[in-house]
N, C-alpha and C positions, 0 to 999 in steps of 0.2 A: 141477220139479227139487226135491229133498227130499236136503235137508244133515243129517250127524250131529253132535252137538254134546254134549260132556263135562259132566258133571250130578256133583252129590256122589257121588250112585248108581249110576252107570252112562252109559253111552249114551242118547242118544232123539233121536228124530228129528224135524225142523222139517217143518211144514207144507206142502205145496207152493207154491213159492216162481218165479215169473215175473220175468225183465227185469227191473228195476231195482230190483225187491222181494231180488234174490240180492245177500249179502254177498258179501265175499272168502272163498275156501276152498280149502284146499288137497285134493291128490286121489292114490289110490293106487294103483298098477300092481302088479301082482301074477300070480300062478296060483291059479289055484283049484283045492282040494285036500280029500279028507274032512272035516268036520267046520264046511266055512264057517256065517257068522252069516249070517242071513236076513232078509228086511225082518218076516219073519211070528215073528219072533226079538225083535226090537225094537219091534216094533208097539204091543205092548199094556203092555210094562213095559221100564225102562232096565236091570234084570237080566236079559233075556232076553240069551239064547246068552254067560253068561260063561262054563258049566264048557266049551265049544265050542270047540276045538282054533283057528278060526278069529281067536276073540276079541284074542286075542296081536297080530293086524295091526290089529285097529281100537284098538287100546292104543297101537301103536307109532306108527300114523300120526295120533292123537289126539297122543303126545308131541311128535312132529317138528313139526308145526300150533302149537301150541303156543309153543315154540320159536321158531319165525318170525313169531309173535305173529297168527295165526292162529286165530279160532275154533270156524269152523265146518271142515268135511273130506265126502268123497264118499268112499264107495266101492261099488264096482257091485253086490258079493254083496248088499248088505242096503240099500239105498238105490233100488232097483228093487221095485217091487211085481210080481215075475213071474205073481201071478194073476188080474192086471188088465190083457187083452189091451190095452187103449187105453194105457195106461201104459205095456208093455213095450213095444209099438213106437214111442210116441216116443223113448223114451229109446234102442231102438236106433240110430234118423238122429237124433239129437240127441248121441251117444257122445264124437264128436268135438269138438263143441263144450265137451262138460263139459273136456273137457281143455286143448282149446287158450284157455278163457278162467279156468283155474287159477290162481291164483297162483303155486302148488308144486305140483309131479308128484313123490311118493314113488314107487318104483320098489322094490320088497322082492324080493330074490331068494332063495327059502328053499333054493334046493339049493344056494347059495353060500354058505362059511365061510371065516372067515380064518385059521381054522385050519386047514384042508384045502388039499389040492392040492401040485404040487413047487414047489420054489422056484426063481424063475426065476434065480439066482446067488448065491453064496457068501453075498454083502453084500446080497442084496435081501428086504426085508421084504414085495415084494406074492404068497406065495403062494398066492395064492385067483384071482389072472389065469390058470390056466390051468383052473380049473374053472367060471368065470367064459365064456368059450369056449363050455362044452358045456351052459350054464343052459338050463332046460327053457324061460325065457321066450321067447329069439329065438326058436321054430319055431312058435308060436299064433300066430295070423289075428291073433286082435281086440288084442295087443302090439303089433304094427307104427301101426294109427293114433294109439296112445297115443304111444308114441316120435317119431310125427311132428306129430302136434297139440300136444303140451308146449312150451310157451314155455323154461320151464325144470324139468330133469327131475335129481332126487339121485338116484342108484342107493348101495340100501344091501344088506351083504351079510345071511347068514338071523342074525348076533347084535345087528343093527341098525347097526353100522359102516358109516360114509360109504365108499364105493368111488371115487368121482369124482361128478362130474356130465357130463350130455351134449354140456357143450363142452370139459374136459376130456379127455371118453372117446371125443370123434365119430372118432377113425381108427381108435382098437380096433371100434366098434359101425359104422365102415366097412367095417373089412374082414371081420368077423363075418355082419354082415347084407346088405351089396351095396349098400346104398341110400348114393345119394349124398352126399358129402360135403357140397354145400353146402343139400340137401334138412333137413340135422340143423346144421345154421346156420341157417335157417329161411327159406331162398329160396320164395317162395309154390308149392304143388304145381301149379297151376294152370299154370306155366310150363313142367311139363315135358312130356314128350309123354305119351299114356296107356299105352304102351307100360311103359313106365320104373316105374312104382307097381307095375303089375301083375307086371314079374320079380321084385320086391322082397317078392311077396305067395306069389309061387310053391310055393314050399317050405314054406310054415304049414299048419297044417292047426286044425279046428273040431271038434268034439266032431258037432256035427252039417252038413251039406255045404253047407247053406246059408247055416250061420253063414259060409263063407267069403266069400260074396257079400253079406252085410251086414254084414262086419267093411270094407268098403271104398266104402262109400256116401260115407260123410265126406271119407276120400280125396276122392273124385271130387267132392265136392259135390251129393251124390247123394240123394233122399227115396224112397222106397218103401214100400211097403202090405208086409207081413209076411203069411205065408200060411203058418199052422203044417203041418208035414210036407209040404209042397212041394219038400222034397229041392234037390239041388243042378244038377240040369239046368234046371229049371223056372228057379228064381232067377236062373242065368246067361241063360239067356233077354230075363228081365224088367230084367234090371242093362244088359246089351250094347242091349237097346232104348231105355233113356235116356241112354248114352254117343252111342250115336247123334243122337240129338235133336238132341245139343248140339257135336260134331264132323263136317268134311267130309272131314279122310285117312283113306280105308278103307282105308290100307296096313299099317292094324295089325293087320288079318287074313292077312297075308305070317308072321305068327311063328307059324302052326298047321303052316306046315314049316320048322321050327328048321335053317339047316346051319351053324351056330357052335359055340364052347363053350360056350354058354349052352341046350345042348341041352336038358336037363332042366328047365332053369328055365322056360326057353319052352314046353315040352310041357306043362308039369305047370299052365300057366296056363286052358290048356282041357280038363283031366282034372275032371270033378267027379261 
């Protein structure tokens, strides 16, 4: 694991860092959008990727860290070496871990302002709740294990403004996301059935199909060999062959005919 850490200069990033070698650090949830900073950005100098549209999150999540007297921070755009296949795929079954052994989960939502949106009454100052609703974060894959591996998660809106936190927000981000109430209390995953992750995963979608099947390794507890362009049939394959290992109800094959109102949600779990 390899932390970023605030220099006179700029950014730069620590060493690769094991077990008991890892500080405290706090870590950021996001979307990724034109212009992110890159590990190949920061690699060779702490000025790399400032003029970089992205650079603004690793500022703000450098300040929030900070703040919580925090020094070191992760974040995935540029704290992954993606041209180091051994490296990307740990850190892919390892994703979950960076989170749930975070100090701080920053949570940045750039399509959220609090200056935007209606207001929800005469007297109510939270007009950003109802744009808050349609944030592009709830419907990506690899958001959901972050939301549920966070011990504790700030959501902040795109001016850097506190929104609540996770235990504050868990019946809005209940009824937003489906996932259970006491799943975002931090009732261990392991306890529910595997059914229940997977309606929760439903509806996300990955830039690539596979990403949707190793956005939920950590969910499950899950390690896998990464198979670039392997697509999304192959991986579900390979993901339901290690569910299996480790469960004996095959009644979670009963949701490939959905007759509820959770019709889509259940379809769309075997659509890849």
């Amino acid at each position: 694991m390899r932390l970023l850490y605030d220099t006179s200069i700029g950014f730069a990033l620590t060493g690769d860092l094991i077990g008991g070698d890892i500080p405290a650090y706090a870590i950021l949830s996001h979307t990724w959008q034109e212009g992110e900073v890159t590990f190949a950005d920061l690699e060779d100098s702490p000025h790399g990727g400032r003029a970089m549209a992205g650079y603004q999150k690793l500022y703000f999540c450098a300040q929030k860290a900070a703040l919580d007297g925090l020094k070191y921070f992760w974040v995935d755009c540029c704290c992954i070496d993606k041209s180091n296949s051994v490296a990307l795929e740990h850190a892919i079954n390892s994703t979950f871990y960076y989170y749930q052994n975070a100090a701080k989960c920053y949570v940045y939502l750039s399509d959220v302002s609090t200056k935007e949106g209606k207001e929800i009454s005469e007297d109510s100052d939270c007009r950003w709740q109802s744009v808050f609703w349609e944030s592009r974060w709830f419907t990506l894959s690899w958001t959901l294990q972050e939301l549920l591996a966070s011990r504790s998660a700030d959501f902040f809106s795109r001016e850097g403004e506190k929104l609540g936190d996770k235990n504050i927000l868990r019946q809005t981000l209940h009824e937003i996301t489906g996932i259970a109430t006491l799943a975002l209390e931090g009732k261990p995953l392991a306890d529910f059935s595997v059914r229940e992750p997977l309606l929760w995963a439903a509806n996300r979608r990955s830039t690539l199909k596979e990403g949707q099947i190793y956005s939920l390794l950590g969910i499950f507890g899950i390690k896998m060999t990464m198979v670039h362009g392997e697509g999304g049939w192959n991986a579900c394959l390979r993901f339901w062959d290690e569910i299996f290992r480790r469960i004996e109800d095959y009644t979670i094959l009963l949701c490939t005919k959905p007759s509820d109102t959770n019709n889509d949600r259940q379809s769309a779990v075997w659509t890849y």
